[in-house]
Structure formats: C-alpha cells, structure tokens
C-alpha positions as CSV (number, residue, x, y, z in Angstrom):
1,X,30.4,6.8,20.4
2,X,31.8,4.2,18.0
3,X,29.3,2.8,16.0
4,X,30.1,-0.5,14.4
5,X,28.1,-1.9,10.9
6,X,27.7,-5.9,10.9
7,X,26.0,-8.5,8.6
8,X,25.4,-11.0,11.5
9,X,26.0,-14.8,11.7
10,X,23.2,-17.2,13.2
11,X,24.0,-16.2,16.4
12,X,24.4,-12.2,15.5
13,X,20.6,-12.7,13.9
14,X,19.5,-14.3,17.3
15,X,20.5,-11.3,19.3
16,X,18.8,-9.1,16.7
17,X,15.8,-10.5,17.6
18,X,16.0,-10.1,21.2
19,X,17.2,-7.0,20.9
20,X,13.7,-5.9,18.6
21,X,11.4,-8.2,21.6
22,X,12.8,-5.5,23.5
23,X,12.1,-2.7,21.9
24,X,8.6,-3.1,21.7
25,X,6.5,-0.6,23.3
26,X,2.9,0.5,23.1
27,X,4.2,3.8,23.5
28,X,6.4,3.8,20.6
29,X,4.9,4.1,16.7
30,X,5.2,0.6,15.0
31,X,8.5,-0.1,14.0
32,X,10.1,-3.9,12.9
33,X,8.9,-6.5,15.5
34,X,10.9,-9.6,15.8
35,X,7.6,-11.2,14.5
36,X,8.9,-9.8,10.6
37,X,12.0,-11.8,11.0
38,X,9.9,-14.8,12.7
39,X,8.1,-14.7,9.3
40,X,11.6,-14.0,6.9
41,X,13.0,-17.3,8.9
42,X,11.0,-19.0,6.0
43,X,13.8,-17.9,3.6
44,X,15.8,-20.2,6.2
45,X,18.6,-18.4,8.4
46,X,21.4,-18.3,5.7
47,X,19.5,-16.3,3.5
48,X,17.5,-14.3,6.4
49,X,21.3,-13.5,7.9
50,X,22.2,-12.6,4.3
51,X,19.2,-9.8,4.8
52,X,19.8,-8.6,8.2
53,X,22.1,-5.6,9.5
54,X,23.2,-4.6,12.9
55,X,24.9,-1.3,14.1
56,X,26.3,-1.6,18.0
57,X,27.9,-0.2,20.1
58,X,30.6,-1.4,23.2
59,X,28.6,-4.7,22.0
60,X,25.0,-3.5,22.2
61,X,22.7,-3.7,19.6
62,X,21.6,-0.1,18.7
63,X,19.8,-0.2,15.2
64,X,18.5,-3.5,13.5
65,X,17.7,-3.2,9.7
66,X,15.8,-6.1,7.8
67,X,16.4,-5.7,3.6
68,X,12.5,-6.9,2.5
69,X,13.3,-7.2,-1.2
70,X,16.5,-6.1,-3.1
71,X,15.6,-2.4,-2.9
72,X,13.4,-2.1,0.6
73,X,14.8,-2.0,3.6
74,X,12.9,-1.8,7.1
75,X,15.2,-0.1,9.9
76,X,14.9,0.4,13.3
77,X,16.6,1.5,16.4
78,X,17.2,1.7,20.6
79,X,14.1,3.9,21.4
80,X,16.0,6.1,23.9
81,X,18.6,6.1,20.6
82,X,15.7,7.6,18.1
83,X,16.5,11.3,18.6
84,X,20.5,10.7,19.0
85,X,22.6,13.0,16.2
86,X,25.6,10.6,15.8
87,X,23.5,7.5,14.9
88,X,21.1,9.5,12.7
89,X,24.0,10.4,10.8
90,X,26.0,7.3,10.7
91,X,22.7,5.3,9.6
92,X,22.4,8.4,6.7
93,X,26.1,7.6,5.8
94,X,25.6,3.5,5.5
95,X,22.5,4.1,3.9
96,X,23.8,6.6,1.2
97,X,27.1,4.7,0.5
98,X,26.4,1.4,-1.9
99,X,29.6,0.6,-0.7
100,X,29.3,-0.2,2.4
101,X,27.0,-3.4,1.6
102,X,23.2,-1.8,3.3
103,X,21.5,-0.9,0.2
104,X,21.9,-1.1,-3.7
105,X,23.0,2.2,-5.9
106,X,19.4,1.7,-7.6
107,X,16.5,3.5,-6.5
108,X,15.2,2.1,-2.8
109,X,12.6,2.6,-0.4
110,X,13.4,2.6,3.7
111,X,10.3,2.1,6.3
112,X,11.5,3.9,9.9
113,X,9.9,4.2,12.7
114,X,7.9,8.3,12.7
115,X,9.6,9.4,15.8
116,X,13.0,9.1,14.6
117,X,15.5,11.6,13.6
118,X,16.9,9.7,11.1
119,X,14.0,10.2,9.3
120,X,14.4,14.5,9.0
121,X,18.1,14.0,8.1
122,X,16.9,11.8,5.4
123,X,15.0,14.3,4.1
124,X,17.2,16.9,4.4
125,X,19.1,15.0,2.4
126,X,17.0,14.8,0.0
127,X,15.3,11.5,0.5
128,X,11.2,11.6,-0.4
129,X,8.1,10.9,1.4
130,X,6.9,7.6,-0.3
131,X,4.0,5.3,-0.5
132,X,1.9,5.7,2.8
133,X,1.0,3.1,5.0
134,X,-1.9,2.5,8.1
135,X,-0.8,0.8,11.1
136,X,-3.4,-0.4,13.5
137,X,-3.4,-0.9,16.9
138,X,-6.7,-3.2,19.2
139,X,-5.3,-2.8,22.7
140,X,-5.8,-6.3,24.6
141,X,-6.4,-5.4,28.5
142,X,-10.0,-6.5,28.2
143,X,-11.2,-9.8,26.8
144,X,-11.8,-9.9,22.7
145,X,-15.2,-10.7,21.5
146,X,-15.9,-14.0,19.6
147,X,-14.8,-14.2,16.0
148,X,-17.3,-16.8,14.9
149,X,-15.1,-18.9,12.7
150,X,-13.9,-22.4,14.1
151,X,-10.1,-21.5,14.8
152,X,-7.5,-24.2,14.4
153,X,-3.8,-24.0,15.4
154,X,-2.0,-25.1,12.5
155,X,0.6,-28.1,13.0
156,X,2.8,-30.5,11.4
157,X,-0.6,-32.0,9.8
158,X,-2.6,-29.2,8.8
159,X,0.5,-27.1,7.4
160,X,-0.9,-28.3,3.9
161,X,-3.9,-26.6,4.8
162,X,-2.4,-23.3,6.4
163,X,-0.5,-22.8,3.5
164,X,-3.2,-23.4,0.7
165,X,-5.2,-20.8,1.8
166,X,-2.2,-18.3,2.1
167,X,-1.4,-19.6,-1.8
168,X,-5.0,-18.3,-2.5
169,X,-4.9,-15.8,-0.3
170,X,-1.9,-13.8,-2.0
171,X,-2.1,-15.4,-5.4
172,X,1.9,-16.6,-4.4
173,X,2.7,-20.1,-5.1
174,X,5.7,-20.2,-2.7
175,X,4.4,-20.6,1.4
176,X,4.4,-24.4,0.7
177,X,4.2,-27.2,3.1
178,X,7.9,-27.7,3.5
179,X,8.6,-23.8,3.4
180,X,5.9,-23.8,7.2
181,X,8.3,-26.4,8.3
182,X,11.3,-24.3,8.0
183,X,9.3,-21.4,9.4
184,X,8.3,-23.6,12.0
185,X,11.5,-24.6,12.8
186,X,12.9,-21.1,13.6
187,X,13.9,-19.9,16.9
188,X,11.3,-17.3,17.0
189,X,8.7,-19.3,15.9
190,X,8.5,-20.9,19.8
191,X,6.5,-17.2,20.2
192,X,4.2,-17.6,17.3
193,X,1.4,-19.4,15.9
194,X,-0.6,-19.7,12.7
195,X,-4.2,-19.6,12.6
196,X,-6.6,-21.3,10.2
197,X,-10.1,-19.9,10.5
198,X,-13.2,-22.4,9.5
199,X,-16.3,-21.8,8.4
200,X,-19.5,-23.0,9.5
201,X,-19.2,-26.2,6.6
202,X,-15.7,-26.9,7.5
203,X,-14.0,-24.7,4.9
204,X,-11.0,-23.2,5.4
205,X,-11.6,-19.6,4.7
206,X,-9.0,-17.6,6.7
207,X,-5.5,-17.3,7.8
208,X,-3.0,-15.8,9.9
209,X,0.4,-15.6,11.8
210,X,0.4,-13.9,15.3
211,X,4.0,-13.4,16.6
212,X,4.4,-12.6,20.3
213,X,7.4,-10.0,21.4
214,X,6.7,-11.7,25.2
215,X,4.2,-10.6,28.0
216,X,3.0,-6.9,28.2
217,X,4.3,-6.6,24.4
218,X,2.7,-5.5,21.8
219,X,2.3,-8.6,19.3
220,X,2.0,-8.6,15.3
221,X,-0.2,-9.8,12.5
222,X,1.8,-10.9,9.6
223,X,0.6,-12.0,7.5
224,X,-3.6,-12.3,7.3
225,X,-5.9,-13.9,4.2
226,X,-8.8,-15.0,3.1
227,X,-9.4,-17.7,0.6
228,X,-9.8,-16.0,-2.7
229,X,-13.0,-18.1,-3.1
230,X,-14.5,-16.5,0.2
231,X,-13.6,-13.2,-0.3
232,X,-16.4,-10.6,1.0
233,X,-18.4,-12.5,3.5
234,X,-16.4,-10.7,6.8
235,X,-13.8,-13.7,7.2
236,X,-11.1,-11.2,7.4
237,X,-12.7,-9.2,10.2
238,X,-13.1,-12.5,11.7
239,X,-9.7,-13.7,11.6
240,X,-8.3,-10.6,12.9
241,X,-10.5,-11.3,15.8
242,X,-9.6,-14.7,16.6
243,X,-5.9,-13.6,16.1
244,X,-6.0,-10.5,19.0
245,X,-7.9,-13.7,20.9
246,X,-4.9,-15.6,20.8
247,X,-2.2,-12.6,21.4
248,X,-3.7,-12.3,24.0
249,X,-3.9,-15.7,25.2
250,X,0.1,-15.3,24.5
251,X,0.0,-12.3,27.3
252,X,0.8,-9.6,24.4
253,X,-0.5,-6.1,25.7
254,X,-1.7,-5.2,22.0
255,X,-2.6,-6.6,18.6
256,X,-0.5,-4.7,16.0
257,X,-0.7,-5.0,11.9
258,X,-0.1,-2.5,9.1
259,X,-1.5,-2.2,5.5
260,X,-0.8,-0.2,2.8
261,X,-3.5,2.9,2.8
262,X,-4.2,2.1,-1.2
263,X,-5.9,-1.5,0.7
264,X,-9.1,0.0,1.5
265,X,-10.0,-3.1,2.0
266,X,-7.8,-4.7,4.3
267,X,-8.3,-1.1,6.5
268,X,-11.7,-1.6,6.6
269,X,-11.5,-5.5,8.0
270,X,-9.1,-4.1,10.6
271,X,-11.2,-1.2,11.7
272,X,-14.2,-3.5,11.5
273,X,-12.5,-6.1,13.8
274,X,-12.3,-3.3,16.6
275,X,-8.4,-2.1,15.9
276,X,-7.9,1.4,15.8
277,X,-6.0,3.2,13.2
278,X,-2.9,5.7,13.9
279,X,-1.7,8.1,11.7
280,X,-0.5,6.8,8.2
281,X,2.9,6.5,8.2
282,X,5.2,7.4,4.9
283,X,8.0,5.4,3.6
284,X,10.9,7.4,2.5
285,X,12.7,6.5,-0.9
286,X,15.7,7.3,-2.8
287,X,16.4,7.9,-6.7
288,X,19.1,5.8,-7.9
289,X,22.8,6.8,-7.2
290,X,25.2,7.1,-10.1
C-alpha cells in the first residue's frame, strides 16, 4: 500500500482526532486518545498542527503521531493496522530519517501502543526500552461511589480558579485564565470538561480534565492535581473519583489515565480511587543521530 506522511492543516488535525475517537477500545492497551490533543489545543491549533503527523492511505488515516516536546513523540495507529509489516517499517523509516520533518537528529523518546509491531522493529533496530510508565484502567458499567469533595464544573467564571490550582498543582505558571479559554474553545473540548474539587470549607483543593472519545469509549484523565497546600489528605483519590463520575455521566465505557511508575504517589491515589493498574508500559528512545 502507498503510505503518505502529512503535517496536517486545521482541517487535517480535525480528522486526526476523529480518527483517534475511533480507535479507542477497551480491548486495546492505552494508546494517544483524542483527549491528549483536546488538552494540546491549549497551545492553540497553529502550534498543535505544527505538532501533529498523519500517515494515510487511499485518504484514510492509518497512524496519528502527536510531538509532546521537541524530542517526544506519542504515536499511534489503525488497530487492525498494529501488526501490519509495511507500516511498521515505513513508520521506522520517518522516524529514523531527520529529514523527513517527524523527529529531531538529537536523542528522543517515542511512547507506542504495547501491541504494536512497530515497537519490535524498533528495537531491532536498535532503539531502547526507556522510562516505564503505569496506565490505569476503573471500568464504568456500574455506578462510581461518592468522591466526597463538592465538584464544580469549571466555566467562563471559575476558569481563574481551575487554573490556580493546576498552577499549584504542577508548580507551572503557564495554564492561565486566557490559556482555559483557548482550550475551551477547541473543537474537542465540546467532549470534555474540567473539574474543580472543593473541600468541606470551600477550598479548592483538586483538579482535573476528563475527555470523552464518545459513548461506549474509553475516556481520559489528563491532567489531575491537588493544591500543593492540600497535598496528603486523599484529595487526589477523591478527584479521580468524581472524575470516572462524570465519564461516566458522558456514557464513556472506562476511566483511563497513566503515570509515570517513579510517581508512587500518583499510582497509589489511582489504585486507591478503585482503577486497576495494567502492566507498565516502556517508552522506547533513541541516541542522537549524527
């Protein structure tokens, strides 16, 4: 099959998108979820189109790869496509080749899904297992217990607060007010929504996004905090809760998120908050080119 590479316009990014909502599976391991480029739509779509990559073929949308940084990319593909030869090694060409615009000559790190092929002719070719990461799963057929925070939708008028406690949360000072209102803004966004989590004296203590990929889908996390202030007191067990609640309200067949293993921490809220962990899953890096 001819296999074409793209850097999509708007309306390229759009069908990217779709094509991830479809992809989504809760038989599949965790793999990119339209809910990654819901949250990159903060960058705003010129620079989230800058990050994006598409291979198709005869016009359909076979592989969708999201650069996360300068040096990370997160790659996906077609599940009945995960196990074909000819895009494995096409994808291992445009990879390997600075060239050809996917990734920098410098050392980089790729996240693909554990069933694929690419992933063993990567390391044939001498790619390496890298940093190892926990995905989680809290399947959503039965009603979710009560998280015991006050949970607030956040809108146009309590985006200052949303984003305060993600400031505190990650120790980032860019998720501002106007930065929500581009997120907001985005196409994907109509399948999302951002939590606050209050406490019993009407502090905002928690946060999170939940993005939909449509009924019986699974549906992400991404991202969860606490207030740095009201850290250890079981707020991000809580808000994990309230945010499989709402997925679920949103007809999603399973609440998904994934931490890095070395965040014992955020494992342990997860796992507290009922998901169940699957096998860790290993990013696969690169040494530089020269």
């Amino acid at each position: 099959m001819t296999i074409v590479l793209d850097e999509p316009g708007t309306d390229g990014l759009i069908g990217a998108v779709d094509a991830l909502r479809v992809w989504q599976d809760d038989r599949t391991p965790l793999q990119l979820h339209p809910g990654d480029l819901g949250w990159a739509w903060a960058l705003g779509a010129e620079r989230l189109t800058a990050a994006v990559r598409t291979w198709s073929t005869d016009g359909r949308v076979i592989a969708v790869g999201y650069l996360d940084g300068p040096d990370v990319l997160r790659l996906t593909t077609a599940p009945d496509l995960r196990r074909d030869g000819d895009l494995a090694l096409r994808l291992l060409a445009d990879l390997d080749d600075p060239e050809r615009g996917v990734l920098p000559a410098g050392k980089v790190s790729l996240e693909v899904p554990d069933d694929a092929l690419l992933r063993e002719v990567l390391l044939e070719a001498g790619w390496m297992p890298d940093e190892p990461w926990t995905p989680l799963r809290l399947d959503l057929v039965g009603p979710v217990k009560d998280s015991g925070l006050r949970i607030e939708v956040a809108g146009p008028e309590t985006a200052g607060v949303r984003t305060a406690v993600h400031r505190s949360a990650f120790g980032s000072p860019t998720f501002t007010e106007e930065v929500w209102h581009v997120l907001a803004a985005g196409p994907v966004y109509a399948d999302a929504r951002c939590l606050i989590g209050y406490d019993g004296h009407d502090n905002a203590v928690a946060a999170a996004t939940v993005w939909s990929a449509g009924p019986g889908r699974p549906g992400l996390l991404e991202p969860v905090g606490v207030h740095a202030d009201r850290r250890g007191r079981g707020y991000g067990t809580a808000i994990s809760i309230a945010a499989a609640a709402t997925l679920r309200e949103l007809g999603a067949s399973s609440a998904l998120v994934c931490a890095p293993s070395s965040n014992a921490a955020a494992v342990a809220a997860y796992k507290a908050a009922g998901y169940e962990p699957s096998p860790e899953r290993l990013d696969l890096s690169r040494p530089a080119r020269r």
